[in-house]
N, C-alpha and C positions, 0 to 999 in steps of 0.2 A: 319669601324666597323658598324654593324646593330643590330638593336635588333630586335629581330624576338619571338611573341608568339609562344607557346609551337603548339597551335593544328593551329595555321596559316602554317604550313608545310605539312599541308594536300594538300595546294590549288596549290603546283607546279608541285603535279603528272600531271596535265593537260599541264605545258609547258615545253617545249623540253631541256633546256637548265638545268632548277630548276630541274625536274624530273630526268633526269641524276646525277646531284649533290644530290639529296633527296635518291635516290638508293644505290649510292655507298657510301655515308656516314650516314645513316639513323642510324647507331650503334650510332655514336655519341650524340644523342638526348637522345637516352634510345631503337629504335625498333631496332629488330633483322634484320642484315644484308643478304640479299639475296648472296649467293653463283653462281656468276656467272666465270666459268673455264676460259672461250677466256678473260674476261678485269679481271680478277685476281691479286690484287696487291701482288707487293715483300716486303718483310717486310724491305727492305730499304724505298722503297719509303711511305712504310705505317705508317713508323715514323713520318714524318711529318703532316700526316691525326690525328694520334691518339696524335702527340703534341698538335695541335691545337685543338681537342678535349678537351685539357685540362682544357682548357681555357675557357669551357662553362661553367654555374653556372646550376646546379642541383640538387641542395638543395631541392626543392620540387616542385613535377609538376607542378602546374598552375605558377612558376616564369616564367620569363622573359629569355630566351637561347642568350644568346650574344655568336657570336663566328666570327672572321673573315673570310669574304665573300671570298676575294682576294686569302687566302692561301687554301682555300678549291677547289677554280675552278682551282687554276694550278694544286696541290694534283688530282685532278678529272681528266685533262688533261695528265695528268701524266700517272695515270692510265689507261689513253684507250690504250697506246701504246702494244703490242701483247708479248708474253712472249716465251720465247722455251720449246718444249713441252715436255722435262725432266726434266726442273724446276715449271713444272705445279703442281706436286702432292705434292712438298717439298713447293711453295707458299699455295697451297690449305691446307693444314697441319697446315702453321703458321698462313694463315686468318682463320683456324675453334678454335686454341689455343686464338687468338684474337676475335673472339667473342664470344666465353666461356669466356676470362676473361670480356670482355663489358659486357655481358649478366649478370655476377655476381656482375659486377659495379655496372649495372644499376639498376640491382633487390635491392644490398644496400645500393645504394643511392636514388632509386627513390620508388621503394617498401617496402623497411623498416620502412622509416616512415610512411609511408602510415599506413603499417599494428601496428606499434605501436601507430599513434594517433588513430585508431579506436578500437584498445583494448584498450587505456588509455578511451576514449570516452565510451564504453562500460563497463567498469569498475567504471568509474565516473557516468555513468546511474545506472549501479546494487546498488552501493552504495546510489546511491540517494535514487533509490526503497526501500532498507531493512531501512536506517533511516528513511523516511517516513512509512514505514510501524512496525516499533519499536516506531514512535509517536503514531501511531495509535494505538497498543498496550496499548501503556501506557495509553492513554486517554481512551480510551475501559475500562482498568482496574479500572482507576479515578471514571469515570463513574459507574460502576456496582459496585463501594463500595460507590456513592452515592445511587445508587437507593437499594443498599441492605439496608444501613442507612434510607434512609427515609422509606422503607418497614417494619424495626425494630420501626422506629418511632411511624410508623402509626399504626403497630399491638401492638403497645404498646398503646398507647394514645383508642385506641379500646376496647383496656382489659380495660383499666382504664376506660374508661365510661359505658361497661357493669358491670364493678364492683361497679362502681358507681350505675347504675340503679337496681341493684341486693341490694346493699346496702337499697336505696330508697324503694326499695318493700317489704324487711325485716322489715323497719322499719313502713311503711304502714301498714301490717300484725300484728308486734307487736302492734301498737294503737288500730289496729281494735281489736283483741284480747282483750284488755283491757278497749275497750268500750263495748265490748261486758260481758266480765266478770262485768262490775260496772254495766251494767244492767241488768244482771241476779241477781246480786246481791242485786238490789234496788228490783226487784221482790221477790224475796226470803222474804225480809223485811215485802214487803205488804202481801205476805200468808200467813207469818207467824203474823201477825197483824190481819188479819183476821181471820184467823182459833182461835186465839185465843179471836178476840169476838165472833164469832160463839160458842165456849164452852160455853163462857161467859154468853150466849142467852140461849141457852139451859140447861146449869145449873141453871139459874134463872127459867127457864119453868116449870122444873123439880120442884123445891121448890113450885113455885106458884100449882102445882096441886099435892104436897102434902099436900100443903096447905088447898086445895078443899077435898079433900081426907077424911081429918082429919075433915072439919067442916060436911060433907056428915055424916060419922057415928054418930059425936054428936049428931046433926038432927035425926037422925032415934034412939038412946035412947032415 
């Protein structure tokens, strides 16, 4: 028994011995077998190829293919032997049924997973994507009912200090108002204070040069 990597079976196309054995059993691995008529195996003796096939682990590519060395190169030898060319087309028949069935092995053992962990992989990406981008929402949203809250704050607390300052100037206004009435009104006091010793003056004038008046005519009787 050997164990042989998967892509290490590349390297005996180059020798003579591996390269015949790589050819005629290459199904077994997972590639598609080449159809050659002259070394054409009989599905007796292809029982033995496709038992020991069995026997390889293909669980998933990059494993490790263990399969025995010994029963493949007599299976191999087996097969060079030449066949009659009436049982040529009834072998070529059951080797094309057998690698239709390899080919649908290989595709659901070696391609199915494949393609299922890249769509669970791809599935578990998209999901990543929309919950990170549903946090992002949600923060987004957080976010602009803070900045609308503090925009409410702040055109508030704004009202409230031009109504403050509006307040202030009203009340500016009314003082001024009232200082100005209490001195029109202390004026008013003095005019009318005056105006009435002004009469006051001149009603006395008036006497005094009735006065004069009166002693004027005495004098001249």
């Amino acid at each position: 028994m050997f164990e042989l990597k998967f892509h290490d079976l590349l390297c005996y196309r180059n020798i003579n011995n591996l390269g015949s054995l790589f050819s005629h059993n290459r199904q077994i691995i997972g590639y598609a077998p080449h159809r050659h008529l002259k070394n054409s195996v009989s599905p007796k003796k292809e029982a033995p190829a496709l038992a020991t096939g069995k026997s390889c682990s293909r669980s998933k590519p990059n494993e490790r293919v263990s399969y025995n060395v010994t029963s493949v190169l007599q299976s191999t030898n087996n097969n060079n032997h030449g066949l009659p060319a009436d049982a040529t087309e009834k072998v070529g028949a059951t080797q094309s049924e057998a690698q239709a069935r390899n080919h649908s092995n290989t595709f659901s053992i070696n391609g199915r997973p494949q393609v299922e962990l890249v769509s669970n992989q791809i599935t578990q990406i998209f999901e990543c994507e929309v919950e990170s981008m549903y946090n992002s929402a949600i923060h987004l949203s957080k976010q602009t009912k803070k900045f609308n809250n503090a925009i409410t704050c702040y055109s508030f607390r704004i009202n409230i200090k031009k109504l403050e300052k509006f307040d202030e100037e009203r009340k500016f206004l009314v003082s001024s108002l009232a200082e100005e009435r209490s001195r029109r009104d202390q004026e008013e006091v003095c005019l009318r204070k005056r105006i009435k010793d002004a009469s006051e003056t001149i009603e006395g004038l008036l006497h005094k040069i009735k006065m004069l008046d009166n002693r004027g005519v005495q004098l001249q009787n």
